[in-house]
N, C-alpha and C positions, 0 to 999 in steps of 0.2 A: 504494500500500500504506500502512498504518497500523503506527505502532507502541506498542507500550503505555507509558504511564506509570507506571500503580499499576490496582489492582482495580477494577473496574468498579463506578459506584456502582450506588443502586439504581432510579436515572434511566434507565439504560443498560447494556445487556449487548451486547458486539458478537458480532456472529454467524457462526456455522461457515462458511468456506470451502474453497479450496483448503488451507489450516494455520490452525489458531488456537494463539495463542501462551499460555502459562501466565494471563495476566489475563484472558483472553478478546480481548482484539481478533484482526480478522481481517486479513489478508493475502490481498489477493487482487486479482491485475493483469488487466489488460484493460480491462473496461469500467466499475466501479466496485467501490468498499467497501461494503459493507454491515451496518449496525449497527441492535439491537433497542433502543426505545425503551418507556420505559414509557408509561402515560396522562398524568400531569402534565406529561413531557417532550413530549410532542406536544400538548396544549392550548398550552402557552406556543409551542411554535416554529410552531403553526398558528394564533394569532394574530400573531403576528409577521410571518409572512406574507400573513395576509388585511392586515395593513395598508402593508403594502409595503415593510418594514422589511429582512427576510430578501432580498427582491429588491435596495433598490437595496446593501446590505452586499456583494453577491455583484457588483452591477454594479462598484464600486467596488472590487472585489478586494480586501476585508477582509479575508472567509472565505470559504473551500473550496466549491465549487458543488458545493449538496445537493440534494434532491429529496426526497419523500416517494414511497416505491414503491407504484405505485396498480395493478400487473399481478396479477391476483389467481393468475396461477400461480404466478408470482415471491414473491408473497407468503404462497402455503399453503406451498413449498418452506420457504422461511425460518422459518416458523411452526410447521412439523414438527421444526427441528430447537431450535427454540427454545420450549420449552412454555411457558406461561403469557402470551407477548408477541403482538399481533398490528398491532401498527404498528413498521413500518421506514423509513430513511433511506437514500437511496443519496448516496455522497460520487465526485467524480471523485478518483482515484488520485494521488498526487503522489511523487514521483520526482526526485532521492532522498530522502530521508529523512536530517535531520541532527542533532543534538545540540547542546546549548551548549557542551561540551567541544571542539565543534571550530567555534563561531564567532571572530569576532572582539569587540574591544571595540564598533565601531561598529554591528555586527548586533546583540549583544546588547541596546544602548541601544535599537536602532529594533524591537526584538521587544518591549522593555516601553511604548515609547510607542505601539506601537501596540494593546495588548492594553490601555493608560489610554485611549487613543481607543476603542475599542468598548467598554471599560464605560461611559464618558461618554456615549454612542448609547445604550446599550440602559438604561440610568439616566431617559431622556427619554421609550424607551417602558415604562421601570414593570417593567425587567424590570434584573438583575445577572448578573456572574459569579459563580459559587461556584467556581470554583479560579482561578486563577491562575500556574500553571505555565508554564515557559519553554516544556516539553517541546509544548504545544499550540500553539506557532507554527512556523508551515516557512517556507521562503524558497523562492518560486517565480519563476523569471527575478531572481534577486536580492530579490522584494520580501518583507518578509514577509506570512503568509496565516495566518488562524486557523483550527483544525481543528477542535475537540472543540467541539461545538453542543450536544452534552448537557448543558455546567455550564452552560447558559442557563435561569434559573431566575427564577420571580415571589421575590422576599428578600421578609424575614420583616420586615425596616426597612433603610430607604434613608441613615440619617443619618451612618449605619457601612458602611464595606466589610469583610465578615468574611474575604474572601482577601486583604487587605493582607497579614496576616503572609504568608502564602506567597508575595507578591508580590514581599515587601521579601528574600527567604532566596535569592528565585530570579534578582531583580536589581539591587536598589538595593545588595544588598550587595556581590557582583561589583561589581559598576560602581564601587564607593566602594573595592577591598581594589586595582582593576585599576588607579585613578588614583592614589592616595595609598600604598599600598603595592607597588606593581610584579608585585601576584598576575599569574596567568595564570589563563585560566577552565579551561582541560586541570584544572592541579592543582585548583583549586577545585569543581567538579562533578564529576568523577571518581571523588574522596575521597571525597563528598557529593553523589548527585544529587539530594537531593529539596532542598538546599540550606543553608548552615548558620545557627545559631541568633543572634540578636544579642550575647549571651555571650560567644562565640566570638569573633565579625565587633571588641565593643570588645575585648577583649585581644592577636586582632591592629592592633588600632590603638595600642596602646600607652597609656601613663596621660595621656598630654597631647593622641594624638591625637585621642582619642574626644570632645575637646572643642571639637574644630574644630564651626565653626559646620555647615560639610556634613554631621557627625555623627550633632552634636546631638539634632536631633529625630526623628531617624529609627533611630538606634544607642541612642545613652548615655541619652535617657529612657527608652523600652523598656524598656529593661533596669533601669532604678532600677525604675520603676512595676511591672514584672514581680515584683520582691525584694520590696517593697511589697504589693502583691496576692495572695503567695502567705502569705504570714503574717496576712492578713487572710480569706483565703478567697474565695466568689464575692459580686463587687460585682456583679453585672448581675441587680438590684434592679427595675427598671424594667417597668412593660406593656408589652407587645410591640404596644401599640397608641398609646402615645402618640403626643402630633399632633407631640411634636419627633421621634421617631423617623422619621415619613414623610415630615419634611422634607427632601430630598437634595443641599439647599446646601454644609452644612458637608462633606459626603463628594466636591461638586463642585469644591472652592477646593482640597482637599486634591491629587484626583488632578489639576488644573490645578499645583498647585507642584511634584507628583511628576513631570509631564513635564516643565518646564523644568528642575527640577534634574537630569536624566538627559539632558537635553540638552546640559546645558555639562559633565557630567563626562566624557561621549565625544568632546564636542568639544577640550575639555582635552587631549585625549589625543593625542600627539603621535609617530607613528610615527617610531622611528630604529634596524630590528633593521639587524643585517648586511647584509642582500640584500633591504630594501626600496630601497634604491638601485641595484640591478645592472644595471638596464636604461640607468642613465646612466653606469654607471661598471666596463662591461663591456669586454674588451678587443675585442671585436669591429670593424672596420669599416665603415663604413653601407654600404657596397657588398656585402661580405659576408651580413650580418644580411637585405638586399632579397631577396639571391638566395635564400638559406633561407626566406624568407617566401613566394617565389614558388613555391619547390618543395612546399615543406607546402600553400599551398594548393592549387597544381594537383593534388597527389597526393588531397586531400579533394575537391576539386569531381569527380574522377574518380570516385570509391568511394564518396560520399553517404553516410556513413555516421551514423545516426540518432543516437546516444550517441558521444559524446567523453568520455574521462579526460584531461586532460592534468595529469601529473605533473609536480611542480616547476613550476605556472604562473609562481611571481614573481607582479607585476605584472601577469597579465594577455593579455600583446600576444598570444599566441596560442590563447589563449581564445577572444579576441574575433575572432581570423581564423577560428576553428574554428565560431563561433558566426554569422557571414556566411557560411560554406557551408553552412547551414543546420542543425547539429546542434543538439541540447541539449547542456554542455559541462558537466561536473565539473571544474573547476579548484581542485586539490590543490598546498598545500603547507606547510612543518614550519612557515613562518617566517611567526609572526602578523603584523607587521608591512606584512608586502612584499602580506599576504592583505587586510589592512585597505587599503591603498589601494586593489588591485584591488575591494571593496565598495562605500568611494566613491566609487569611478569608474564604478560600476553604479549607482547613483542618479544621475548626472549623464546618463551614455548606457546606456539600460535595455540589455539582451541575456539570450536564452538562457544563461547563465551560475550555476552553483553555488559557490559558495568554502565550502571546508571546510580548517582548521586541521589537518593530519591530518602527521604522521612517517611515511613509508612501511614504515618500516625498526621500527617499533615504534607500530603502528596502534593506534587504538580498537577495547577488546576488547568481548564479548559481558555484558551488565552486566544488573543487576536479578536477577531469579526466578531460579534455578539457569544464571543467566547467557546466560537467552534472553528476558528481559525485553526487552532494547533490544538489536539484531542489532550485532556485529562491522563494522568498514570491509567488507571482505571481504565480507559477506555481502550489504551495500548498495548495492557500489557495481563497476560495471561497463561496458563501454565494446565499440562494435561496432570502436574506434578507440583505440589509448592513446598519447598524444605523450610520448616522453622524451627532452625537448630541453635538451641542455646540464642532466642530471641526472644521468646514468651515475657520471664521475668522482668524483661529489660522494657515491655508495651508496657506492663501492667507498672510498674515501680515509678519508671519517667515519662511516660506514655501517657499513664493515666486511665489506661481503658482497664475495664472489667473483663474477666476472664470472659464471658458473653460477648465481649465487642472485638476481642480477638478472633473467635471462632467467626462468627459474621464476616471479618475483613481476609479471613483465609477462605471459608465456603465461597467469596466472590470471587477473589483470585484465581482457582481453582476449574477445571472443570471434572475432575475426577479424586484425586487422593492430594493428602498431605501426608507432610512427615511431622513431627510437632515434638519438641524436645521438652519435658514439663521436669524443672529447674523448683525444689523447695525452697523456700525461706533460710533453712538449717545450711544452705550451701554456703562457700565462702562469698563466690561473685555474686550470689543473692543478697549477703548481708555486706559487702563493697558498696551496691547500689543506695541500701538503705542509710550510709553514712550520713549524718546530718538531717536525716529523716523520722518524724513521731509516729508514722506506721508501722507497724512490724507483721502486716499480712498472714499472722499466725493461722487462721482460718483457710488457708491456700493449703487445698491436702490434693494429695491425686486423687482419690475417691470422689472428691467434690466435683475438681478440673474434669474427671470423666465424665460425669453424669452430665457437663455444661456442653461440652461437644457430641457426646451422644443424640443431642437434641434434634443436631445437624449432619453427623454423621456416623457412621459402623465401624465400631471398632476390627479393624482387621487383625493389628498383632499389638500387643502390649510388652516390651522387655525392658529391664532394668540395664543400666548401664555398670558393668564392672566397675570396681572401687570407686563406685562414684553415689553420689544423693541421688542420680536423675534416671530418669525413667524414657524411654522414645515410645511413642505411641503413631502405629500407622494405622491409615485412616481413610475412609472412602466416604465421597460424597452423597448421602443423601439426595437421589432425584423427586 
């Protein structure tokens, strides 16, 4: 499925499916997306393909495997409902579908190096981006992928990249607010998602910050030259034919210093939330943590179940156990930090794997056009499978929800089973949480915990956890 960013230009109109959403893009699973192009938009991406450009992009898993739909029924169908259009693209599906508000620092960086690597590629075949948005990269098995093959455009002049400013709104400034200021990308695109102005980006930097050399040239001129230019009016004086124009060195050197400087400001970046340590500094056992390991995956290698959520991934380790019995694996959790190394760990050993920054307890709502622009958590993201391992305690303690509003947020999630790790009071990281806290949830017994999901679902197996207080209870949904 596709989600929309802003209105469709006039390159692209995407096309009625099973729903189209308020800009027009479609949604529609199974076998492909389907989007109307105009005639400029298919001259250029059908040269691009006669020269083998679009091929090896797609070999190399840049962007999204497209096609040009050549079924002339599939294509009057499309064409009836799209008047005026009669060339289309089909895109394979991708799944989920994520946002920058719920990446990390290290995705965000390797989403704008890699959107400076394909402008650099398609600068060499004569062609540019005209947008620049986050929103047009996804992370497939962890990598990112470029979607929107419409803003592939022959430019007007190469000397200039005209989506720098959006470039710069949508990462350079994140990236500069996330290392030197301690932003989060949640509040930063959230507030803003089409991204915020330089303006802005220096007065959160403060009167000395913005003078940092990392700034500099990409914050605090801007913005002089901006104050400059508007009191002067339009400078861009120039023929749009000049031979400096079509030169595309200067706009080469440029985005060549934009990925290294986006390179060392994510590497700068040095994971230390709470619970990006918990896998070393959990009170568990190794003997214990095997035998949980072993029953989660016998329980998956049994039930093959094609989508995973696992909630509260951390780090990862049962991600990537879920993503060896072969699922696709949505690995969720609040705590950027513990999600960033689970990232780096996927560039190192690829997998079936998603990380998404997300609070379960106060998800990413429905944002853009009357709030159906860009779909809710909820609406995205769903699992034939949902791990809640060593999570429960942590809803119910900081969370705030009742053992009842737990079960409800895992039966939505869910289309078939959960896995549900029930964490007593008596544990150590149960009473860590409660530090500083006048509850003491004495009343929280498994007997209780059973009978509140029993509600909703069948208990399939119940086993205690060696040397440990905890209990895993697998669990199928009540239809």
């Amino acid at each position: 499925m596709m989600i929309a960013t802003r209105p469709p230009s006039s390159a692209s109109r995407r096309v009625a499916g099973s729903f189209r959403d308020p800009s027009g893009y479609v949604f529609q699973r199974g076998t492909g997306v389907y989007r109307a192009i105009d005639g400029d938009c298919h001259h250029v991406l059908d040269r691009l393909s006669t020269t083998g450009t679009l091929g090896r992009l797609m070999t190399e898993r840049r962007i999204v495997p497209t096609w040009f739909v050549e079924d002339p029924d599939l294509r009057a169908e499309l064409a009836s409902e799209n008047p005026g259009y009669c060339q289309f693209l089909g895109h394979r599906p991708v799944e989920p579908i994520t946002y920058p508000c719920e990446w990390t620092v290290s995705m965000l960086a390797d989403a704008a190096i890699h959107t400076l690597r394909l402008q650099l590629c398609l600068l060499e075949a004569d062609c540019s981006l005209k947008d620049a948005s986050a929103y047009n990269v996804q992370f497939v098995a962890g990598r990112p992928t470029f979607i929107d093959l419409a803003s592939i455009e022959r430019p007007r002049r190469k000397d200039l990249w005209h989506a720098l400013g959006q470039f710069h709104r949508m990462f350079t400034f994140p990236l500069l607010l996330c290392r030197h200021r301690a932003w989060d990308l949640r509040s930063y695109f959230l507030a803003a998602p089409g991204g915020r102005s330089p303006e802005e980006v220096a007065r959160a930097g403060g009167r000395l910050g913005r003078w940092r050399p990392s700034w500099l040239l990409d914050v605090t001129l801007p913005c002089l030259f901006g104050r400059w230019a508007s009191r002067r009016g339009n400078l861009d004086s120039l023929p749009s034919q000049a031979p400096s124009q079509q030169d595309p060195r200067a706009q080469q050197w440029n985005l060549r210093r934009l990925r290294s400087k986006l390179r060392r400001l994510a590497d700068g970046y040095r994971p230390r939330g709470v619970w990006a340590t918990y896998s070393a500094d959990c009170h568990y056992d190794q003997a214990a943590e095997e035998a949980k390991k072993a029953m989660v995956r016998e329980f998956l290698t049994a039930g093959r179940p094609d989508r995973v959520v696992d909630l509260g991934s951390n780090s990862g380790d049962y991600s990537y156990l879920a993503a060896e019995c072969g699922a696709r694996v949505v690995a969720v959790d609040g705590d950027h930090d513990a999600l960033d190394l689970l990232y780096r760990r996927l560039r190192r050993e690829p997998a079936a794997v998603s990380p998404m920054v997300v609070d379960v307890t106060s998800p990413t709502p429905g944002l853009g056009f009357r709030n159906a622009e860009h779909l809710g958590f909820f609406d995205r993201v769903r699992g034939d499978c949902v791990l809640a391992l060593a999570l429960v305690h942590h809803l119910i303690v900081q969370g705030n929800l009742s053992p009842a509003a737990v079960r409800d947020l895992l039966f939505d999630l869910t289309e078939q089973d959960v896995v549900v790790e029930f964490v007593p009071p008596s544990d150590p990281m149960f009473r860590r949480l409660l530090m500083g806290r006048t509850e003491r949830f004495g009343d929280l017994r498994l007997a209780a915990f059973r009978r509140v999901f029993e509600e909703r679902f069948s208990v399939l197996r119940e086993a205690d956890i060696p040397q440990s207080r905890r209990t895993l209870l697998f669990l199928r949904k009540r239809m």
